[in-house]
C-alpha atoms as one frame of an Amber mdcrd trajectory, in Angstrom:
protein
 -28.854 -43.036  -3.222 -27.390 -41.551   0.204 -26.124 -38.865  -1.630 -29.653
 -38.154  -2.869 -30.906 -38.135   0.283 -28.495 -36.180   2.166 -29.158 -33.531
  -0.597 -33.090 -34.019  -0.288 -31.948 -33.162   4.052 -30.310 -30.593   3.281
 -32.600 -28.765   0.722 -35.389 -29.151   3.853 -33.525 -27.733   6.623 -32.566
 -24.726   4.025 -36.742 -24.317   3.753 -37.336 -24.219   7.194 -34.271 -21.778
   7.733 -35.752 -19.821   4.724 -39.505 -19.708   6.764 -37.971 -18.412   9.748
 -36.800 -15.217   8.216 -32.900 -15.662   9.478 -31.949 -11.868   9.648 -28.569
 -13.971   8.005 -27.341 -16.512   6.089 -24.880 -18.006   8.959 -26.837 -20.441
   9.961 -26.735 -22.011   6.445 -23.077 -22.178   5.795 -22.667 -25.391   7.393
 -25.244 -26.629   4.699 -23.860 -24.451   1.794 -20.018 -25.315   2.121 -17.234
 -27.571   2.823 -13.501 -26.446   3.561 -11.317 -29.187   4.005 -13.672 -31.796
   4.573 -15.327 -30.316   7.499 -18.664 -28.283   7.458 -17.823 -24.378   6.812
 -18.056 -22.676   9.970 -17.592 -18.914  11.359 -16.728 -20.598  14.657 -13.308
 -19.164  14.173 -13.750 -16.017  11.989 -17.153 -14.894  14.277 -16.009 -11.116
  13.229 -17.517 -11.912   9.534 -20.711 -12.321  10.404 -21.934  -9.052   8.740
 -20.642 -10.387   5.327 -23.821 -12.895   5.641 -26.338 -10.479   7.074 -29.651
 -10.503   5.015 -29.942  -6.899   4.916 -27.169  -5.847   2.924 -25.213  -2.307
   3.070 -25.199  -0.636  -0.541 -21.000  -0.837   0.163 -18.565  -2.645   2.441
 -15.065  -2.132   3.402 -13.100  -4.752   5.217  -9.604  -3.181   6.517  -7.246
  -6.359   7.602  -4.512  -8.144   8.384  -2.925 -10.738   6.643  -4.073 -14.165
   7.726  -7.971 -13.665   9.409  -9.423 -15.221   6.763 -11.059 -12.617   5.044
 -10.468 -13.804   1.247 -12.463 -16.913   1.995 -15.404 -14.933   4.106 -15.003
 -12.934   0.598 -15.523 -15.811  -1.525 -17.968 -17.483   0.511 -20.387 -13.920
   0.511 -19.904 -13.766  -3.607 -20.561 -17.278  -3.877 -24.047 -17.172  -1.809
 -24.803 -13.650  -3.628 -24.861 -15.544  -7.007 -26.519 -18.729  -6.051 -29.148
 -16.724  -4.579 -29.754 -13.981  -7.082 -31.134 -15.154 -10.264 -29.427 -13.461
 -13.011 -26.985 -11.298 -11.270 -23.454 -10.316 -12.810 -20.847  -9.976 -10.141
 -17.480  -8.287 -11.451 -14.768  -9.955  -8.605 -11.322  -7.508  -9.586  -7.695
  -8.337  -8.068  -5.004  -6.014  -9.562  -3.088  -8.813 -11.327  -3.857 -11.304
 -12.827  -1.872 -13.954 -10.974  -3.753 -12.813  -7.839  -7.359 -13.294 -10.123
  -6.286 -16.530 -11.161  -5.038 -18.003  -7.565  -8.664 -16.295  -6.191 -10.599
 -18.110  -8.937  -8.794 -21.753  -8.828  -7.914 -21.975  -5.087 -10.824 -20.261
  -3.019 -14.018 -20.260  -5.576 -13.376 -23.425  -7.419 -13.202 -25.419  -3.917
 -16.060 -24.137  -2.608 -18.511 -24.956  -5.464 -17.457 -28.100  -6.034 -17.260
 -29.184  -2.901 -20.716 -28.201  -1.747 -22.850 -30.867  -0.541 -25.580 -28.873
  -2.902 -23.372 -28.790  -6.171 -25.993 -29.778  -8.406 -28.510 -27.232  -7.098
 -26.144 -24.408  -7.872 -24.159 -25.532 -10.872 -24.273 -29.039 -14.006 -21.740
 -29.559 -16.508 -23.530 -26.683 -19.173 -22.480 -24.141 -16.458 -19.418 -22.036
 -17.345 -16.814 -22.756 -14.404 -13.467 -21.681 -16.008 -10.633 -19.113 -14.544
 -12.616 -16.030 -15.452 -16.123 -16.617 -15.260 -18.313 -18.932 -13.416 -22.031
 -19.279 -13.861 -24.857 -21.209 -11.660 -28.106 -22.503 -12.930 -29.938 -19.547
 -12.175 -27.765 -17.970 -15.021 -26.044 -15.323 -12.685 -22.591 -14.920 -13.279
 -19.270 -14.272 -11.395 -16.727 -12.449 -13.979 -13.342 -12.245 -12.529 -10.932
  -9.396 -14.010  -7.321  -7.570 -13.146  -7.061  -3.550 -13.368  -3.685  -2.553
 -11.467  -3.256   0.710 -13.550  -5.756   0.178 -16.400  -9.092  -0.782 -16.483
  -9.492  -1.247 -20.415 -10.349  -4.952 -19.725 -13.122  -4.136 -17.989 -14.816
  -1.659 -20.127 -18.646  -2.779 -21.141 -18.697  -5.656 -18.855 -22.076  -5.102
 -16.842 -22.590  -5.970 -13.590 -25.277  -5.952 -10.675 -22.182  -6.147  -7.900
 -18.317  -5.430  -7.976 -15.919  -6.863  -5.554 -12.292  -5.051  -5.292  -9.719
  -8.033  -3.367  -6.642  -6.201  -2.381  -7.852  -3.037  -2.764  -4.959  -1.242
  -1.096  -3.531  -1.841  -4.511  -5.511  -0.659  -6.974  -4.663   2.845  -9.086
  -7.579   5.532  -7.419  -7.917   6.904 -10.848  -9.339   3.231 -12.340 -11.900
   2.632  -9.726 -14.360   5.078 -11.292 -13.942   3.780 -14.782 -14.479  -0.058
 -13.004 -18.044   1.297 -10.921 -19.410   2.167 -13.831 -20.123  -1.135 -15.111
 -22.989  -1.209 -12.348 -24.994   2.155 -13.721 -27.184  -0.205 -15.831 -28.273
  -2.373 -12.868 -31.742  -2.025 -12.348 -32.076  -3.729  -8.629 -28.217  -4.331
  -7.289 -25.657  -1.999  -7.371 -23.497  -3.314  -4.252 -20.001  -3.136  -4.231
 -17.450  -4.627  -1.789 -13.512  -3.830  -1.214 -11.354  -6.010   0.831  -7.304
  -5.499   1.447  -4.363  -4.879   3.986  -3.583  -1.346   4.111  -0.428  -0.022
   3.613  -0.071   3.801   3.459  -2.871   6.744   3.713  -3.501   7.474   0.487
  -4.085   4.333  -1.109  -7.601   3.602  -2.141  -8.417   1.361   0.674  -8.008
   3.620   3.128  -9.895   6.418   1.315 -12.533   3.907   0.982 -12.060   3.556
   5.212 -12.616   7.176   5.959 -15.978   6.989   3.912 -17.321   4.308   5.739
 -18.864   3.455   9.140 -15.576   2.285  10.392 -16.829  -0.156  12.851 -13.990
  -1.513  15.811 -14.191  -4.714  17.703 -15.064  -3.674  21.120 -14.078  -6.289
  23.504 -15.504  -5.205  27.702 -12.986  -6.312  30.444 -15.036  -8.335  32.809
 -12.458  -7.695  35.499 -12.878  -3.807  35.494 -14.939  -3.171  32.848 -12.766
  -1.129  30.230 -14.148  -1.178  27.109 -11.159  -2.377  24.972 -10.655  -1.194
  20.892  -7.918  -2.951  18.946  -7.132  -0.236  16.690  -4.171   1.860  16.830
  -5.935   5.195  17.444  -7.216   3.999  20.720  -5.970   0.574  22.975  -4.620
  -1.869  20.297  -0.788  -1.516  21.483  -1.476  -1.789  24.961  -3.727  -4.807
  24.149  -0.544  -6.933  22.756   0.698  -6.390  26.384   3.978  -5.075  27.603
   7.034  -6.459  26.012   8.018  -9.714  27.081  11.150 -11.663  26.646  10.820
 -13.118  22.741  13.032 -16.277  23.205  10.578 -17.800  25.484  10.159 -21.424
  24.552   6.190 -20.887  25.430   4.011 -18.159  26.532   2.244 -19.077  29.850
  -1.371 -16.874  28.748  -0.836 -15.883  25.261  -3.851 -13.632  23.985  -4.532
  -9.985  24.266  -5.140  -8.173  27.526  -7.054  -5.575  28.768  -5.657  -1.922
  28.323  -6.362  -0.544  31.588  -5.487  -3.657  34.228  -3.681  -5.854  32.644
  -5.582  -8.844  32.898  -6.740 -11.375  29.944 -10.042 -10.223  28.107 -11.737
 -12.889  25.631 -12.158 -11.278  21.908 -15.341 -14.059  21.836 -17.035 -12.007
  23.983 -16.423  -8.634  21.832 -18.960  -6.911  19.059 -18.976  -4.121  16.126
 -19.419  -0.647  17.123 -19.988   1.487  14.141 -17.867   4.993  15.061 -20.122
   6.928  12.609 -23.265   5.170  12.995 -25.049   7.293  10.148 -22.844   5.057
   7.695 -23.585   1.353   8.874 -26.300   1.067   6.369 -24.773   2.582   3.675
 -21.188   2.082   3.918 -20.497  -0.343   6.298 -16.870  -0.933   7.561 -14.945
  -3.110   9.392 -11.236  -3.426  10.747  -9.913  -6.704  11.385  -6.467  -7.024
  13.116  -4.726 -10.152  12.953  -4.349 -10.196  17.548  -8.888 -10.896  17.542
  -8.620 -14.002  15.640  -8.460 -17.007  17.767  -6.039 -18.645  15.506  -3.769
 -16.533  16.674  -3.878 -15.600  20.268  -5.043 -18.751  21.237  -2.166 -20.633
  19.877   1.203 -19.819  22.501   3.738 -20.372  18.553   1.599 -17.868  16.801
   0.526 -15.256  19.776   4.970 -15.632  20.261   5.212 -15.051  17.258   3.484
 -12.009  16.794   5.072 -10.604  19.592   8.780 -11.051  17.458   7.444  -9.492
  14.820   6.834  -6.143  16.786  10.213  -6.491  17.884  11.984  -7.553  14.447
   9.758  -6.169  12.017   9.534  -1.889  10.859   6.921  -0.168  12.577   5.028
  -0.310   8.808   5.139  -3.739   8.211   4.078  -4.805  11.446   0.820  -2.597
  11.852   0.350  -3.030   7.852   0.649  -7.116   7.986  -0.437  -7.537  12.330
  -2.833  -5.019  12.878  -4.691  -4.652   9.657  -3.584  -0.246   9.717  -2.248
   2.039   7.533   0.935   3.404   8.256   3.153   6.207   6.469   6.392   5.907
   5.603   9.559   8.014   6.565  10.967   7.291   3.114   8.210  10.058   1.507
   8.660  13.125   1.061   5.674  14.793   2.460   3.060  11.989   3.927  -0.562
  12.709   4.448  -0.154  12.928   8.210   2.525  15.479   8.258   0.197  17.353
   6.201  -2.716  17.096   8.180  -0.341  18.133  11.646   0.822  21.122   9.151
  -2.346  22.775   8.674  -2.743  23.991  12.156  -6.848  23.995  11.445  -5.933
  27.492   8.992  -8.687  27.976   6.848  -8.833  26.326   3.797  -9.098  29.566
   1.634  -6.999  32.771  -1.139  -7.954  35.304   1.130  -6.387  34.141   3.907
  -3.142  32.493   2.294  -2.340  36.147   0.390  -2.136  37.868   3.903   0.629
  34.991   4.616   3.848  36.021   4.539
């Protein structure tokens, strides 16, 4: 009986969220979810917000580091895409199938059964194995593995396709894979999610197509409008080196890029850098130095600043800072090319009078 009428509580404050038009679905997470006992929150993941917007972008790319919790903002967006869409197919793709299984079992399978509204979404007729699980509205999420070969996934339709780890995937698959959404007559969103590693993977191509929004964070102190992203303040954000055997860190958190002094990522918000994108590509860069997990916490803001110390330039702004990097050990990398072509025009005519 209490749980019946904590359910019947719950079901009205989702109608009277649902009559006041939320612009997003935030507000209802608390209601929706449960991760480790405790209502599910954005408290301390605020940058994934736009995952729950109402109005949707037709793609999204989420460039980050390891640790910010973006594999469980994932799961939670798929999760509330299905419950709320009746007969939608979402196609969720890792590139192995280890990774698939591990989403499946240890991020989507807590979720649903945990939810205080379990037996409004799913009942015991409802598939809920590894690779597929359905809700009562009879949408579907398929999960699948295409490293090098998308075989697997040929004739599988679907209204959405999510790509986890996408700085892994084989380029040449992905158009095989985005296929499976040509038949969808209302949908046709897709979603990619990784850490980057070098600058031609397919994350990173995905990057340069999108709206590549940064988490602008204002210093109150002299008001320099601080961008955590290597291109423009996210070095001298970590702050100048500091002696890494410290037994604690008196301030640990970022700091501003121009003075010096400590700016709160709380206060920060997405700024699109091509604007003309946000709607239809919108995407997002989130290092690991923004979370407040991180560089609120004087072990794990210490500990970050070992790693830029002990780890190779690569793996730190790869696994830290959520950026691609190249590697000395290739040949030729993208950004020597680039610095090579000296703006020459791209064209016969001019390369035969080369000599």
């Amino acid at each position: 009986m209490k749980e019946a009428t904590t359910a019947d509580k719950l079901v009205t404050k989702l109608r009277q969220l649902s009559k006041q038009c939320v612009p997003s679905a935030e507000p209802l997470l608390p209601l929706l979810f449960r991760l480790r006992g405790q209502p599910y929150t954005l408290q301390n993941h605020f940058v994934f917000e736009p995952l729950f917007r109402v109005r949707l972008p037709l793609s999204l790319t989420m460039k980050c580091a390891r640790q910010v919790g973006k594999s469980q903002s994932l799961t939670s967006r798929t999760i509330i895409l299905g419950a709320t869409l009746p007969h939608a197919n979402t196609l969720y793709i890792c590139p192995l199938y280890e990774m698939t299984r591990r989403t499946s079992n240890n991020y989507f399978k807590p979720l649903i059964d945990d939810s205080p509204l379990r037996n409004l979404l799913v009942d015991s007729n409802c598939n809920q194995s590894v690779l597929q699980r359905s809700f009562l509205n009879e949408s579907n999420i398929h999960f699948s593995y295409a490293l090098l070969d998308a075989t697997r996934i040929r004739g599988v339709p679907s209204d959405t396709v999510v790509y986890d780890e996408a700085q892994d995937f084989d380029p040449a698959v992905i158009p095989i894979i985005d296929e499976t959404m040509q038949g969808s007559e209302k949908w046709g969103f897709d979603a990619a999610s990784g850490t980057p590693k070098t600058f031609d993977t397919y994350l990173q191509r995905r990057w340069e197509l999108s709206s590549q929004a940064e988490w602008h964070i204002i210093c109150k102190a002299c008001n320099k409008e601080n961008i955590p992203s290597k291109e423009f303040d996210l070095d001298r954000m970590i702050g100048p080196e500091r002696v890494i055997r410290e037994i604690s860190i008196e301030q640990p958190g970022i700091v501003c890029a121009k003075c010096g002094r400590p700016i709160d990522p709380r206060s920060g918000r997405w700024v699109h850098h091509r604007p003309e994108y946000r709607d239809e590509h919108m995407g997002l860069h989130v290092p690991r130095i923004i979370m407040p997990a991180h560089y609120s916490d004087k072990i794990r803001w210490r500990t970050i600043l070992a790693k830029r110390s002990r780890l190779t330039p690569a793996a730190f702004y790869n696994e830290v800072c959520g950026e691609s990097y190249d590697y000395g050990a290739k040949l030729v990398t993208k950004s020597e090319l680039i610095r090579a072509c000296d703006n020459r025009p791209n064209r016969l005519d001019h390369a035969i009078t080369l000599k």
